[in-house]
C-alpha positions as CSV (number, residue, x, y, z in Angstrom):
1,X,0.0,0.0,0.0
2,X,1.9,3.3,-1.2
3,X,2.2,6.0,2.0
4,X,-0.6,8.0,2.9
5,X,-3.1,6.5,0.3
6,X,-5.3,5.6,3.4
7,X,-5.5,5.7,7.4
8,X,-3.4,2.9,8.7
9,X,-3.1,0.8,11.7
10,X,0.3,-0.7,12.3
11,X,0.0,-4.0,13.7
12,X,3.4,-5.4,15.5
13,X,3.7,-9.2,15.4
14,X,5.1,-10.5,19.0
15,X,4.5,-14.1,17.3
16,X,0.8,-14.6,18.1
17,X,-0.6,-17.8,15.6
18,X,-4.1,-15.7,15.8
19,X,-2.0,-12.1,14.7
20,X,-3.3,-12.2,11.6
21,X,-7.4,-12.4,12.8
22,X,-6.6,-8.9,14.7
23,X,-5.7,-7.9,10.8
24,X,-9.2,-9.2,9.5
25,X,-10.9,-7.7,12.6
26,X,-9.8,-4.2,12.3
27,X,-10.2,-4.3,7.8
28,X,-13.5,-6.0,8.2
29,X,-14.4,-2.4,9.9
30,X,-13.2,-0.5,6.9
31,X,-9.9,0.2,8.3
32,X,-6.6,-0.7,6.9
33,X,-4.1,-2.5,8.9
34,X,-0.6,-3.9,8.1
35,X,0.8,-6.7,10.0
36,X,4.4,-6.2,10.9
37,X,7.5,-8.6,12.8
38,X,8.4,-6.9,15.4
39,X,12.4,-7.3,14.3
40,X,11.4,-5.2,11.6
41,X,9.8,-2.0,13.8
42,X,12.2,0.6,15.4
43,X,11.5,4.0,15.9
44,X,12.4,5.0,12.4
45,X,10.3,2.3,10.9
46,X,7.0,3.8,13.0
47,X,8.1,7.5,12.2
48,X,7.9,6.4,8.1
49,X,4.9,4.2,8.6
50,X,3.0,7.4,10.0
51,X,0.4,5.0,11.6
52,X,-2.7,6.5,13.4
53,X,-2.5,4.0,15.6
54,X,-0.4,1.0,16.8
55,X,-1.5,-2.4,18.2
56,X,1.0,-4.7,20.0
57,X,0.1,-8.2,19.5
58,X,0.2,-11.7,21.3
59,X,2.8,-14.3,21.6
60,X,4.9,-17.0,23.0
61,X,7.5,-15.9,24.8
62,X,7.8,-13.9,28.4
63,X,8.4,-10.7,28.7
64,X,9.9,-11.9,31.9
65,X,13.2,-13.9,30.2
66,X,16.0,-11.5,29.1
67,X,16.1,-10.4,25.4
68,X,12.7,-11.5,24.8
69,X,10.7,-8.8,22.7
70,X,9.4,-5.3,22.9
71,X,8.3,-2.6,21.4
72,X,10.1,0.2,20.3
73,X,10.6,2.5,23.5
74,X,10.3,5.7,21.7
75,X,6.9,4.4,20.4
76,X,5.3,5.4,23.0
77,X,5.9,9.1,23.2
78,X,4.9,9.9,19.5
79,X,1.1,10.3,20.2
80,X,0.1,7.5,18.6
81,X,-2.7,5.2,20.2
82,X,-2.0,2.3,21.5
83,X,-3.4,-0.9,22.5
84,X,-1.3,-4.2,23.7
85,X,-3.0,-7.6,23.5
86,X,-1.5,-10.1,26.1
87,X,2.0,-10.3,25.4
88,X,1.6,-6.3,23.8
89,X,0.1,-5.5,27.6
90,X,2.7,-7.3,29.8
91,X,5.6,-5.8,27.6
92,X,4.0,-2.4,27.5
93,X,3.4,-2.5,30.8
94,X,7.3,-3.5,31.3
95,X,8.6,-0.9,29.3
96,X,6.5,1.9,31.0
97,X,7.6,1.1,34.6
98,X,4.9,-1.5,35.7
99,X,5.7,-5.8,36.8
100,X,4.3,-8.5,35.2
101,X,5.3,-11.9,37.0
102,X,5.4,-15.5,36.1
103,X,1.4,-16.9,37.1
104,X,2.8,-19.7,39.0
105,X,4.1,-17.1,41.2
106,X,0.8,-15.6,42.3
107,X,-0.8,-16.4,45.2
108,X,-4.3,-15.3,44.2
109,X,-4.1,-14.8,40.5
110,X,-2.1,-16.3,37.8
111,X,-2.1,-18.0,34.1
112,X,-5.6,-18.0,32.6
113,X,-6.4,-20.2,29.5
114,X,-9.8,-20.7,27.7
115,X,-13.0,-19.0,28.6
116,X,-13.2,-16.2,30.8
117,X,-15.1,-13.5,32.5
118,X,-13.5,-9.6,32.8
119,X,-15.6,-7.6,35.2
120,X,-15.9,-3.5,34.2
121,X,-14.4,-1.5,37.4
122,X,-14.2,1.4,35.5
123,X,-15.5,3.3,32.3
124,X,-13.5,3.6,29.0
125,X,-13.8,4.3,25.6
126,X,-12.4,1.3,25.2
127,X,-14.7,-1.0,26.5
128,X,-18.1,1.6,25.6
129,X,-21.0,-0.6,24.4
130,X,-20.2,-3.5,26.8
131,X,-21.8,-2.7,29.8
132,X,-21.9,-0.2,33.1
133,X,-19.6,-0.5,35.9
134,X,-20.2,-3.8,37.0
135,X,-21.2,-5.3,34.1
136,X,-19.3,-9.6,33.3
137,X,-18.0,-9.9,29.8
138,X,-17.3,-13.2,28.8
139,X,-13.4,-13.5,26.7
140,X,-11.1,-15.7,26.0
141,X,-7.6,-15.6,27.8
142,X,-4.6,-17.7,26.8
143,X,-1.6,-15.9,28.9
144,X,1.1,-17.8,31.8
145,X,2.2,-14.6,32.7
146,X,-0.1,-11.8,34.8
147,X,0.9,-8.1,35.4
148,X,1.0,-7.9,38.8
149,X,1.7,-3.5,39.1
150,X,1.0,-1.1,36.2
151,X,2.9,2.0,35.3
152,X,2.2,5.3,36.3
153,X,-0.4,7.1,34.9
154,X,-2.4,3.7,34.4
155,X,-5.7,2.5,35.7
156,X,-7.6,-1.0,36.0
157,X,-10.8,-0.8,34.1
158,X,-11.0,-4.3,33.9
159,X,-10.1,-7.6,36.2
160,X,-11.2,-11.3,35.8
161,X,-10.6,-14.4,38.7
162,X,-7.0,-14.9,37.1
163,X,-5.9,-10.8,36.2
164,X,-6.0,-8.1,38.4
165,X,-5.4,-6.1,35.3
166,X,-7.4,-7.6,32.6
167,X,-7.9,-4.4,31.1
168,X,-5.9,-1.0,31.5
169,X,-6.1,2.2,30.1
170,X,-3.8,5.8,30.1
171,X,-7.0,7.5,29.2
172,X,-4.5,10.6,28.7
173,X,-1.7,9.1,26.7
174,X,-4.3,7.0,25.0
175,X,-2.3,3.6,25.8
176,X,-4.6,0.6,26.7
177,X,-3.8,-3.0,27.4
178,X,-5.8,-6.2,27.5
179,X,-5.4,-9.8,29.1
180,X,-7.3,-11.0,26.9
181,X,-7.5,-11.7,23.3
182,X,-10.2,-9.3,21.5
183,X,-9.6,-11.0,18.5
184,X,-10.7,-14.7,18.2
185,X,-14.5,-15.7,17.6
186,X,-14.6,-17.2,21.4
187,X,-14.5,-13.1,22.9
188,X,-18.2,-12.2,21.4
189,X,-18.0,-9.0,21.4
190,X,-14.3,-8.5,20.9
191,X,-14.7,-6.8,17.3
192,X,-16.7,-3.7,19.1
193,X,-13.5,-3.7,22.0
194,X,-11.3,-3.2,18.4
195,X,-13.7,-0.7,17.1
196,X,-13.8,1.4,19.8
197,X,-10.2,1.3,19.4
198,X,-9.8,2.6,15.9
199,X,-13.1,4.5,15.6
200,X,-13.4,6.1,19.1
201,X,-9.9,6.3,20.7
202,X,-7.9,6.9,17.7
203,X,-10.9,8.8,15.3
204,X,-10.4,6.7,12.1
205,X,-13.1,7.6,9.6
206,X,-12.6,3.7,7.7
207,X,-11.7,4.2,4.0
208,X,-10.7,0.9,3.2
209,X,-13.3,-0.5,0.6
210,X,-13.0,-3.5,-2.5
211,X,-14.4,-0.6,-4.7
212,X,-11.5,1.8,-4.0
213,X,-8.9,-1.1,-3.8
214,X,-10.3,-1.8,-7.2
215,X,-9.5,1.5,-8.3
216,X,-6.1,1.9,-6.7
217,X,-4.5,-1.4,-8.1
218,X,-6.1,-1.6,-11.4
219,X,-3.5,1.8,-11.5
220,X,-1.1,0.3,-10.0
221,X,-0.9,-2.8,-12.2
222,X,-1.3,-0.5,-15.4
223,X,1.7,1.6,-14.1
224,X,3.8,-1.9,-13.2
225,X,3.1,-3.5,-16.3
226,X,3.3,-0.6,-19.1
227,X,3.1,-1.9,-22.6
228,X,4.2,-5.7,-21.2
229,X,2.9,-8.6,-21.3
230,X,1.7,-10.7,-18.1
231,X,1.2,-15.0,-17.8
232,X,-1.1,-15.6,-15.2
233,X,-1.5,-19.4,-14.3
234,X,-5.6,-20.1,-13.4
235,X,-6.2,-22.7,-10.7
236,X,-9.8,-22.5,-10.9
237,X,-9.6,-21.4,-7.6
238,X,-11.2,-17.9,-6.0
239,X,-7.7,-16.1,-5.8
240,X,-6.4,-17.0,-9.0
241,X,-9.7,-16.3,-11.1
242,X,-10.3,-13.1,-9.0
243,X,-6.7,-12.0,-9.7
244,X,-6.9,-12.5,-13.7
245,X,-10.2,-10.4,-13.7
246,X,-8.7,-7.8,-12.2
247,X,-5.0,-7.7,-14.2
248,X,-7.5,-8.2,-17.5
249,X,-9.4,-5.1,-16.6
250,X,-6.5,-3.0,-16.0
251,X,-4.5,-4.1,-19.1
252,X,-7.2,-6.2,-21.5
253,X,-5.4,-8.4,-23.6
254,X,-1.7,-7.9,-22.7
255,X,-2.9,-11.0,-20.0
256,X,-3.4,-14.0,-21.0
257,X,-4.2,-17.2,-18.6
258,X,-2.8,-20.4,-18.5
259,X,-4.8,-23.9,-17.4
260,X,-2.7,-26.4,-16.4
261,X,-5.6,-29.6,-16.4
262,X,-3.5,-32.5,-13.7
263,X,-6.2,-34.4,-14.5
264,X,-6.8,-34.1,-10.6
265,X,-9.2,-31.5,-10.6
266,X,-13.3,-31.5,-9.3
267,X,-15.8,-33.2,-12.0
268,X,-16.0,-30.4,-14.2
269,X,-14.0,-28.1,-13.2
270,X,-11.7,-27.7,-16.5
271,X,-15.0,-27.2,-18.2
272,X,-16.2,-24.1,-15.7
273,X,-12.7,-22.5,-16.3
274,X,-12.5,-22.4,-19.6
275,X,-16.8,-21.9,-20.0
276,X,-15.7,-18.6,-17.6
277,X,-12.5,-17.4,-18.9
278,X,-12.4,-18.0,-22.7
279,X,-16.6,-17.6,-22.7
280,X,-18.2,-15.2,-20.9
281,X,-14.7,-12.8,-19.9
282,X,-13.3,-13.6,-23.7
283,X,-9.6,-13.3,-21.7
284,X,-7.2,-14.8,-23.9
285,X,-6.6,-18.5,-22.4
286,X,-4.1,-21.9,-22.8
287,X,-5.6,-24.8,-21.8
288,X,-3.4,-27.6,-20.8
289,X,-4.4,-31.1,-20.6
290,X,-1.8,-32.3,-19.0
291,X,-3.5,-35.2,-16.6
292,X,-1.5,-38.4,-18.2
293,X,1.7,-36.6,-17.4
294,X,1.1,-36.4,-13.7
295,X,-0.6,-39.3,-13.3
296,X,2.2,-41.2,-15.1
297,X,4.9,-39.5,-12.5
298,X,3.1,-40.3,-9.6
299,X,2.8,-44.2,-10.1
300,X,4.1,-46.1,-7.2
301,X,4.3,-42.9,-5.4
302,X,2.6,-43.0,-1.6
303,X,4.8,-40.7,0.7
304,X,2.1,-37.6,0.6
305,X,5.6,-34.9,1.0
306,X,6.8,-36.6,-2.4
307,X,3.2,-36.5,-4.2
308,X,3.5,-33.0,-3.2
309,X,6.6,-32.2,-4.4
310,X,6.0,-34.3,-8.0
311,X,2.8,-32.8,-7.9
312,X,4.6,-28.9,-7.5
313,X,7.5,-29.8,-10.0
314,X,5.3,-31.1,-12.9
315,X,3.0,-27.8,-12.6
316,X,6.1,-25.0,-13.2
317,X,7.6,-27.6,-16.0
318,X,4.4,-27.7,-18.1
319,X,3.5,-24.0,-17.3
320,X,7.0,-22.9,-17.8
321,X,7.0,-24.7,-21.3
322,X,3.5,-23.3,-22.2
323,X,4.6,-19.3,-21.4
324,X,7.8,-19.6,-23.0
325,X,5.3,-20.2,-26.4
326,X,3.9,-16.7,-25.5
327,X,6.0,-14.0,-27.0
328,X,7.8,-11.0,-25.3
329,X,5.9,-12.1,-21.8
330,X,7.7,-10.6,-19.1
331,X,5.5,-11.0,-16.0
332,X,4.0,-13.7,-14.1
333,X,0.7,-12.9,-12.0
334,X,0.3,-14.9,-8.8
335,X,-2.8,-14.7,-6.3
336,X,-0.6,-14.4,-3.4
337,X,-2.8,-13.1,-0.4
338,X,-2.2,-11.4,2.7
339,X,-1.8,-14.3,5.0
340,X,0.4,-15.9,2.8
341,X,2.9,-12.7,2.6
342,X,2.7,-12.5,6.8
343,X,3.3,-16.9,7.3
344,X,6.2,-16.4,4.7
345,X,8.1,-13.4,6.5
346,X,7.8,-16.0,9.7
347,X,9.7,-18.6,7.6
348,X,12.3,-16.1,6.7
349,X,13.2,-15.3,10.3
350,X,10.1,-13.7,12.0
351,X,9.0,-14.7,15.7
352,X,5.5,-17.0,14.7
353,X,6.1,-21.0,14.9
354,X,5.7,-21.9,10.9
355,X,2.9,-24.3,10.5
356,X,3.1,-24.9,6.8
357,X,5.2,-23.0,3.9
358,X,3.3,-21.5,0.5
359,X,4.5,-22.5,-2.9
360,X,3.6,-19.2,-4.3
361,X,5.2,-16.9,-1.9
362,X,9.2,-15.8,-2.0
363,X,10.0,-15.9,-5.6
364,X,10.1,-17.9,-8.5
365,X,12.1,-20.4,-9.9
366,X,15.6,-18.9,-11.2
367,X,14.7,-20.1,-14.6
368,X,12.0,-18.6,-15.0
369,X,12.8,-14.9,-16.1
370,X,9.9,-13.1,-15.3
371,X,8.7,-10.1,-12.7
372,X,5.8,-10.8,-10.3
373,X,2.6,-9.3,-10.4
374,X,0.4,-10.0,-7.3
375,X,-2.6,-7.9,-7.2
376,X,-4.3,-9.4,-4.3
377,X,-1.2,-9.7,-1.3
378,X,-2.8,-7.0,0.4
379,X,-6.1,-9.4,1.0
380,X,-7.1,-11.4,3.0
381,X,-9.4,-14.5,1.8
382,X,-12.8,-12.5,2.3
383,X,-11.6,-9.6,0.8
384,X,-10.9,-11.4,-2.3
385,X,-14.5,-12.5,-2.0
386,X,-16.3,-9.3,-2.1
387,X,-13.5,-7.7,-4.5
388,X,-14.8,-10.4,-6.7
389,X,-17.9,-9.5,-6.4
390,X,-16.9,-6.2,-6.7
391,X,-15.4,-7.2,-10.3
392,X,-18.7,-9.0,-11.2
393,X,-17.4,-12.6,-10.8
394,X,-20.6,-15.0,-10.5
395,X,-21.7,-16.1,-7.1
396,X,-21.3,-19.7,-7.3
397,X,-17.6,-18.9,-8.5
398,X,-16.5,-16.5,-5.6
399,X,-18.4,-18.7,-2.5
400,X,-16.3,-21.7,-3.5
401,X,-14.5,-23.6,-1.3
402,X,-10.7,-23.4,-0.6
403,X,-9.4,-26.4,-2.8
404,X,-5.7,-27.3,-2.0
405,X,-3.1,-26.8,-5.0
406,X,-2.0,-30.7,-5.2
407,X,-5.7,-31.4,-6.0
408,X,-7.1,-34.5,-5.5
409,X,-3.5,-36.3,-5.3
410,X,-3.8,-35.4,-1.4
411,X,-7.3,-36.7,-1.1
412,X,-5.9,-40.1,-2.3
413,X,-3.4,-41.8,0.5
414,X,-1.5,-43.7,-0.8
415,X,-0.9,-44.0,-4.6
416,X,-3.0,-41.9,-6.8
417,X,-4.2,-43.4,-10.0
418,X,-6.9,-42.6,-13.0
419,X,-9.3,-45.4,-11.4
420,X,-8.9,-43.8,-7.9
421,X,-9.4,-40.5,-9.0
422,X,-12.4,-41.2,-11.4
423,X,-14.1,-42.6,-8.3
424,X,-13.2,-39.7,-5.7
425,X,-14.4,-37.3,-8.1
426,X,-17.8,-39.1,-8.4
427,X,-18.3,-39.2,-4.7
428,X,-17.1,-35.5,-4.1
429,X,-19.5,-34.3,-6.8
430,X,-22.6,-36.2,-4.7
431,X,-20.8,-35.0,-1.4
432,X,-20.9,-31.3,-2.8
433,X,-24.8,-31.4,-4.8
434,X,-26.3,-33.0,-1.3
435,X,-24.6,-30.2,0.8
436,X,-26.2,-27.4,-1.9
437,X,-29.4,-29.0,-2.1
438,X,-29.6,-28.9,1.8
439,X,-28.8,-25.2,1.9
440,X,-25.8,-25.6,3.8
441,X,-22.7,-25.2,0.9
442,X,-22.2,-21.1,2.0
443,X,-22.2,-21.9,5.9
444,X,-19.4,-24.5,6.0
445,X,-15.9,-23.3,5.2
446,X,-14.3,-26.2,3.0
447,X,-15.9,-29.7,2.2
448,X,-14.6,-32.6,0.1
449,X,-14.8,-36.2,0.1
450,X,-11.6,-38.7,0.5
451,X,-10.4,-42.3,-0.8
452,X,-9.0,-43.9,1.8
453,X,-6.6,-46.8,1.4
454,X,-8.9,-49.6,3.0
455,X,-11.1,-52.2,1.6
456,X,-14.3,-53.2,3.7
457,X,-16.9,-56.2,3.7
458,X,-20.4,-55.4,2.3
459,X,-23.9,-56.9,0.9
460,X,-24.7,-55.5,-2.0
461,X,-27.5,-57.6,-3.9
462,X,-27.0,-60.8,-1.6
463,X,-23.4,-60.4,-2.8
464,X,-20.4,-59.8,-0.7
465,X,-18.5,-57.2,-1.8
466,X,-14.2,-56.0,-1.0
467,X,-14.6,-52.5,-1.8
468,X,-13.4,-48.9,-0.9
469,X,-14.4,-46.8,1.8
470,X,-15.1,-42.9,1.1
471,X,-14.8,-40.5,4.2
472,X,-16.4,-36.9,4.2
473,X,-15.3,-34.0,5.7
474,X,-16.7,-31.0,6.3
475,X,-15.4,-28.0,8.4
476,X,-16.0,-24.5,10.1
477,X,-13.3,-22.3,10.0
478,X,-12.8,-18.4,9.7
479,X,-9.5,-18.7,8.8
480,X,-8.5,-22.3,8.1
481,X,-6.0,-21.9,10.6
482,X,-8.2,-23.2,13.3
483,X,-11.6,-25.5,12.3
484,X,-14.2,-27.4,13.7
485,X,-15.9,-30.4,12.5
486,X,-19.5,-29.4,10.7
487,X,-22.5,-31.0,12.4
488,X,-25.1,-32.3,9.8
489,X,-28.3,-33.0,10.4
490,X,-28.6,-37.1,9.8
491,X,-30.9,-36.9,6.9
492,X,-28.0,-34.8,4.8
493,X,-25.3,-37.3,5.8
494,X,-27.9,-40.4,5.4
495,X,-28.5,-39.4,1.8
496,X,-25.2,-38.7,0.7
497,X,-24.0,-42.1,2.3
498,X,-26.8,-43.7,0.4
499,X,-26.1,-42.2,-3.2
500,X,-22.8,-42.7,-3.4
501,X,-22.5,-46.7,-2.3
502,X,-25.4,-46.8,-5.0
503,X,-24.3,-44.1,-7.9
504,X,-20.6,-44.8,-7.3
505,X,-19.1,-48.3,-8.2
506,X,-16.3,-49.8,-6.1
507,X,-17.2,-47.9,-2.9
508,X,-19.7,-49.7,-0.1
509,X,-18.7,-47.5,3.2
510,X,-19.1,-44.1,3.8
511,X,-17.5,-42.6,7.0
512,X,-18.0,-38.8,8.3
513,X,-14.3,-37.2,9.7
514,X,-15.6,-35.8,12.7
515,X,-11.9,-34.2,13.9
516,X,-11.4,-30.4,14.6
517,X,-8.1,-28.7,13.8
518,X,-6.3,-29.6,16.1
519,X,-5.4,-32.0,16.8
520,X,-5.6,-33.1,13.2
521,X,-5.3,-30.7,9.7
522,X,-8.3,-29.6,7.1
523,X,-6.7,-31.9,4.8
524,X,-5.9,-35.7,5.0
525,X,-2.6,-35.4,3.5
């Protein structure tokens, strides 16, 4: 986002896993937000940022270990704001000359984890809209460590059984702190606490909008690109088709897309891109049918990290083969999002534990001689929903769900093969038109069938059959980084189980996945 286009937040990563929902909180109230390590944030760094305010985020370690993390010192006698979340409290609340102590060291308060209840003692702007003097606010709290004195100049306006200072506030300096974590779903009212952050406290009007994003980068990509011509490789995914709308309507047909078909794919999907793209946007488009390729690499292959990898190598090949056909192409569009950007500066150093790396973040290959254009690294996954709908893209098109970049070749344990994926296809298409017909496609956040690597005794016909079992998932998420198992009514399940031992041949067991991340993943593989 170029300087002073819009009112920003600053965001300073202590290392939180749930850093990047304060992000979506504060945007999803029309106000931008960047998410920053905190390595990367001195004094200097604030004073070119020009924030309008600054929010100190969770994490792992203890403020009260030597050389663990803080804030810049000088942050907090610009003017700016500020609010600490957990961690961004204690060190806050370190720096500015109060205690924070290890819980176990309390005698009557100490670490807090799970659900919780802060009581008001006092009123703020901060917590407006909850409740008078008095009032019990359920959160969530996930802290080992309590502040046990504040600094001068600072006032309880919160407690809870565990935290004498839930909630404190420098009503003057306008420096706040919470215990708890205002951010996650499990804190009901936590989005208002962040609003009355931004809004009240710090007076941000909200300007951040799809339709002026719109605007902004369709000038952007027009002044990156020039006269050049960009490759831009569909998945048939959200993020990849909403990023090729939007680089076609900023540069026309300078863009053209290329399909890569792995032959493991939805039922139909191939036929949707190309309907879309070539069709009804008339955007200049290669489509690859590449499917005997991959399949023929992956024979024998079981290790899921190797399918992967096959999988990843195979795609850049054929791609790279295809765009070198296109003449004088010299950039390559990628629908990198936000979250992707923020996990990848983690893996290059930053303070977050790295739960999983992204193949389309940090580069490209060195033979591959092109410059990146990623109109969509500013967003976060609902953004690029409503700026699709924002470009027009057709409903059933933006709602999908996430589908993972190896395709079904991780929906397969074990070795993938044209039979296997015929048949996982089949039972993912009934999966998917039972969860539509039901009404239920737009409230779950991803849901897919799997092939799993068993055989199972049936009756079918007064003949016993040796055939494969199918397990369905379905999950609730906000985020995909944490999810819970979605609860079907048994009729939905029933006839989904029934149609596809009858519609789908070599399958006689169906079996509902019924784990929440964590302990397990999304995905199977």
């Amino acid at each position: 986002m170029s300087e002073g286009q819009h009112e920003r937040v600053l965001i300073v990563d202590f290392g939180s896993q749930v850093t990047q929902l304060i992000a979506r909180r504060v945007r999803e109230d029309g106000v931008y937000c960047e998410v920053h390590p905190f390595q990367n944030v001195d004094d200097a760094f604030v004073t070119k940022f020009r924030p309008k305010a600054v929010i100190l985020s969770g994490g792992p370690e203890s403020v009260t270990v030597d050389d663990s993390p803080r804030a810049p010192q000088g942050l907090f006698a610009m003017g700016i704001p500020v609010l600490g979340i957990c961690y961004g409290e204690q060190t806050l609340c370190a720096q500015l000359g109060g205690q924070v102590l290890p819980g176990h060291s309390m005698a009557d308060a100490g670490q807090e984890f799970g659900r919780a209840e802060i009581e008001i003692v006092r009123e703020s702007p901060l917590l407006e809209g909850l409740g008078p003097v008095g009032h019990r606010e359920p959160v969530w709290m996930s802290h080992g460590d309590v502040v046990s004195a504040i600094p001068p100049g600072f006032e309880a306006i919160a407690v809870s059984d565990g935290a004498p200072f839930a909630a404190i506030a420098d009503e003057g300096r306008r420096i706040y702190g919470v215990q708890f974590h205002p951010e996650v779903a499990h804190t009901p009212r936590g989005a208002l606490i962040l609003k009355n952050f931004t809004r009240r406290i710090a007076g941000l009007k909200g300007d951040w909008t799809m339709g002026r994003f719109r605007e902004e980068e369709i000038a952007r990509i027009r002044a990156q690109v020039g006269s050049g011509k960009v490759i831009c490789g569909l998945s048939g995914g959200v993020d990849s088709s909403v990023a090729a709308v939007l680089i076609h309507e900023a540069i026309g047909d300078q863009l053209t897309c290329v399909y890569v078909d792995t032959g493991l794919m939805r039922s139909g999907e191939s036929e949707q891109v190309v309907s879309l793209f070539r069709g009804h946007y008339n955007i200049p488009l290669i489509h690859v049918d590449a499917g005997d390729l991959f399949l023929r690499e992956l024979k024998g292959v079981s290790d899921p990290e190797t399918k992967r990898k096959i999988i990843g190598r195979l795609f850049i090949e054929v791609f790279d083969r295809e765009a070198a056909k296109i003449d004088g192409a010299e950039f390559l569009a990628q629908g990198t999002l936000y979250p992707d950007v923020i996990e990848s500066v983690s893996v290059r150093g930053g303070p977050s534990h790295v739960i999983k790396s992204h193949h389309n973040v940090g580069g490209l290959p060195d033979f591959m001689k092109l410059k990146l254009v990623e109109p969509l690294r500013e967003l976060f996954k609902d953004e690029v929903r409503a700026l699709g709908r924002e470009l027009g893209l057709p409903a059933a098109f933006v709602g999908r769900h996430p589908f993972p970049g190896p395709g079904l070749g991780i929906r397969i344990p074990g070795e993938v093969t044209a039979e296997k994926v015929a048949v996982l296809q089949k039972c993912d298409a009934i999966w998917l038109d039972e969860i539509r017909k039901a009404g239920l496609y737009d409230t779950i956040w991803q849901a897919f069938a799997v092939l799993l690597p068993v055989k199972t005794v049936g009756v079918m016909g007064d003949a016993r059959t040796y055939e494969e079992v199918c397990a369905l998932r379905a999950v609730t998420s906000t985020d995909g980084m944490t999810a819970d198992f979605f609860e079907f009514p048994w009729d939905v399940l029933g006839r989904a189980a029934t149609r596809i031992v009858n519609e789908v041949k070599g399958v006689n067991r169906v079996v509902y996945d019924v784990t929440s991340k964590p302990p397990g993943t999304i995905e199977w593989e």
